[in-house]
N, C-alpha and C positions, 0 to 999 in steps of 0.2 A: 474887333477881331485883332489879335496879336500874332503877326506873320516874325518866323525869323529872318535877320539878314543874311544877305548871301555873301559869299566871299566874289573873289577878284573875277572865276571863272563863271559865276554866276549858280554855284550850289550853295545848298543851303548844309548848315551843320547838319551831324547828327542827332538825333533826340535827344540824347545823353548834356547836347554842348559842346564834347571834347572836340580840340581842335588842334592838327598833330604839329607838331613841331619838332625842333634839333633835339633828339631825347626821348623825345616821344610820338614815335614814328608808325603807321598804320602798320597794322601786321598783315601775314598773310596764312590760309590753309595748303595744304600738301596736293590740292588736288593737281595744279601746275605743272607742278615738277613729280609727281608720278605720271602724267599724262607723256610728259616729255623722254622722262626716260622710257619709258614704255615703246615710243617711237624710234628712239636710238637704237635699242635692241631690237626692235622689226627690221629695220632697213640695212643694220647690221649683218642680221640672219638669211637675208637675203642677199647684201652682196658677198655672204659668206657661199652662197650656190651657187649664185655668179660663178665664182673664181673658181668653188673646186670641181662641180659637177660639171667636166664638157669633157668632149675627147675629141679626135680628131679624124676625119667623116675619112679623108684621103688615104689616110691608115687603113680604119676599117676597111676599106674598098682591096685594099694591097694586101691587109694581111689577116683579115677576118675581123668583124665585132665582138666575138668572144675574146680575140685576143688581143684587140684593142682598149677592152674594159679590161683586162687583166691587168696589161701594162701599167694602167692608172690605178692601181689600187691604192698608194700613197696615198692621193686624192681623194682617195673614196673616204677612205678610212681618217683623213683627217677631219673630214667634212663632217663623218659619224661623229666622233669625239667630243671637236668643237664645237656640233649641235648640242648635247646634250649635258655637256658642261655650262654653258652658256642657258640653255633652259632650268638648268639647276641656280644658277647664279640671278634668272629673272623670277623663279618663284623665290628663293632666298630675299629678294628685292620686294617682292608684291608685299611678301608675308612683313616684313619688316615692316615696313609702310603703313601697314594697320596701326602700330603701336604709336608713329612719331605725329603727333595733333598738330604743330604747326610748325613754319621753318623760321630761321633767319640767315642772315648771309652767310655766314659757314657752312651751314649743312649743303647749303644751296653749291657751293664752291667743291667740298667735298664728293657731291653727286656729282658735278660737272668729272672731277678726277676719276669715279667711276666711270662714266662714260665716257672719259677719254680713253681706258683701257679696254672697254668694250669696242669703242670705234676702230682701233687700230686690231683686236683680235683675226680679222680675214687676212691681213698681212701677211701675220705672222703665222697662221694657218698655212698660207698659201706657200710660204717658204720653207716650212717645216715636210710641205708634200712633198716641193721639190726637191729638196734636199734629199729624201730618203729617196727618190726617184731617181736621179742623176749624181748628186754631187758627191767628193768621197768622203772619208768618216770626221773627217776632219771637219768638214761645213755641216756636217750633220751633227754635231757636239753644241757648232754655235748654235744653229737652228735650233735647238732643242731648249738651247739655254735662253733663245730670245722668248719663245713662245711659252716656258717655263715664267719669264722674268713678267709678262703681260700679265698672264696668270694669276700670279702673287702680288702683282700690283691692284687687282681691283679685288682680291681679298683683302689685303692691308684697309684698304678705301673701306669697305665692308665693317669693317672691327672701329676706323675712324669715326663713322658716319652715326653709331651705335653709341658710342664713348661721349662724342661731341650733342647727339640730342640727350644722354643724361647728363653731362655736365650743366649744360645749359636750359634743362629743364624742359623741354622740348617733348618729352614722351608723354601720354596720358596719362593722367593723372592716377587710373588704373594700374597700372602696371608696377607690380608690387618689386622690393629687391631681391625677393629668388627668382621673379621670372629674369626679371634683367640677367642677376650672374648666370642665371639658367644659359640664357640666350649668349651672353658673351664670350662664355667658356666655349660652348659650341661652336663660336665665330673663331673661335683662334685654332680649329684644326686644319682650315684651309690653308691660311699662311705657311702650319708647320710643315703639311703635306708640298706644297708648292714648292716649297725652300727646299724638300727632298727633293724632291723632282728634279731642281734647278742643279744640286749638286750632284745628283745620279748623273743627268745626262750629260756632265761634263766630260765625264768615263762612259757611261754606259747608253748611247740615244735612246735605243728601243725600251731598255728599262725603265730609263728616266719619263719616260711617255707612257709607262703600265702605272703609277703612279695615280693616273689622273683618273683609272677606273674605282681606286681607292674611295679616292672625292665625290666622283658617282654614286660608292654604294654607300658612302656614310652620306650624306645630305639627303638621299634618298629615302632612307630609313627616318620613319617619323621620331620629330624630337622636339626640344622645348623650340619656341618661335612658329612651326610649323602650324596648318591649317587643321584645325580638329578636325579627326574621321566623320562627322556626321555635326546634327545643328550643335551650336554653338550654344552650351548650357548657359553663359554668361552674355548672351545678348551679340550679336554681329554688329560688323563696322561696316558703314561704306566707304 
C-alpha cells in the first residue's frame, strides 16, 4: 500500500501532488468576502436606525408627538434616502458577485475600500440631518458635500472592483465582452451622478440631495448586470 507523505503540519498533499509555494500560492472562492461584506452592510443599516430614527420622549410630553416627529424630519428623511441608496448599492454588490469566480489580494483590498465607504455612511447621514435641522446654510453646503463625497467614493470602488476582476481575469469565464462593457458603462453613471450631486450641493444643499433619487430611479430600472425577471435561461449561480 502506497500512503503519501505528509508535510510539517502533518497533512497530506493533494491528489493532484501540487504543493503551493512563493508563486504559486492556494487560491480562494468569493464565498468569504461576499459573506463579509454582506455583514458590513447589515450592521451598517442598522446603526444607520440607530442614529437617525429616535426623538426626544421629554419634547413629545412638552409639546406633542405629532410635533415632535415633525421637528425631526431631516432625520426621517435622511434615514429614507440612505436606506434605499444603500439597498441599491447591496443588490448592485449581490448582483456583481455572481459574475467575479475567484479573488486575489486586490480585489480583496478594493472591497475592504468599499466597505470602508459604506461603514462611515451613518456618519455622514447623521450630519447631513443635522445640519438641515439646526445648522445654517453654510454647514449645510459642507454636509451636503461630505455625504455627496462618501457616495462617489464607493461608486468609484464599484467601477474599481469591476475593472480590476477583468484585468486580472477574475470573472467567469462566461461572461462574454458586451456583457462586461454592458455592465461597465452602467457602472460609470453613479460617479457621474454623485460628482453632480457633490457640485450641486456646494450652491444648492437641497438640490444637490434630489440628485440621489436620480440614482434610485436609474439602478432601479432593470439593466445589464441586474438579476433576470424570472429563471435564468442560462443556468443560476450560487
Amino acid at each position: 500500500m502506497v500512503t503519501q507523505a505528509s508535510d510539517r503540519f502533518g497533512r497530506a498533499p493533494g491528489r493532484s501532488g501540487t504543493r503551493w509555494r512563493p508563486g504559486r500560492e492556494a487560491a480562494r472562492g468569493t464565498g468569504r468576502v461576499e459573506a463579509f461584506s454582506d455583514a458590513v452592510i447589515a450592521i451598517m443599516l442598522t446603526l444607520l436606525a440607530v442614529e437617525l430614527l429616535k426623538f426626544d420622549p421629554a419634547a413629545a410630553r412638552d409639546h406633542g408627538l405629532l410635533v415632535e416627529l415633525t421637528r425631526r424630519w431631516p432625520s426621517y428623511l435622511a434615514f429614507a434616502l440612505t436606506f434605499v441608496v444603500v439597498g441599491q448599492i447591496w443588490m448592485t454588490h449581490h448582483n456583481l458577485w455572481r459574475y467575479i469566480a475567484k479573488v486575489d489580494q486586490g480585489i480583496c483590498i478594493f472591497n475592504l475600500l468599499l466597505m470602508a465607504f459604506l461603514a462611515v455612511t451613518p456618519f455622514a447621514a447623521e450630519i447631513l440631518a443635522d445640519s438641515f435641522a439646526t445648522l445654517p446654510r453654510a454647514d449645510q453646503r459642507v454636509a451636503a458635500s461630505l455625504y455627496s463625497t462618501v457616495m462617489l467614493g464607493q461608486a468609484i470602488a464599484f467601477n474599481i472592483i469591476l475593472w480590476w476582476a477583468r484585468r486580472r481575469n477574475l470573472l467567469d469565464s462566461r461572461v462574454d465582452g458586451r456583457l462586461y462593457r454592458a455592465i461597465a458603462t452602467r457602472y460609470l453613471y453613479g460617479p457621474s451622478i454623485y460628482a453632480a450631486a457633490f457640485l450641486v450641493g456646494l450652491f444648492m444643499p437641497v438640490l444637490g440631495m434630489a440628485c440621489y433619487v436620480a440614482v434610485i430611479l436609474l439602478y432601479l430600472r432593470p439593466g445589464p448586470g441586474d438579476l433576470p425577471p424570472g429563471p435564468a435561461s442560462a443556468g443560476t449561480v450560487e
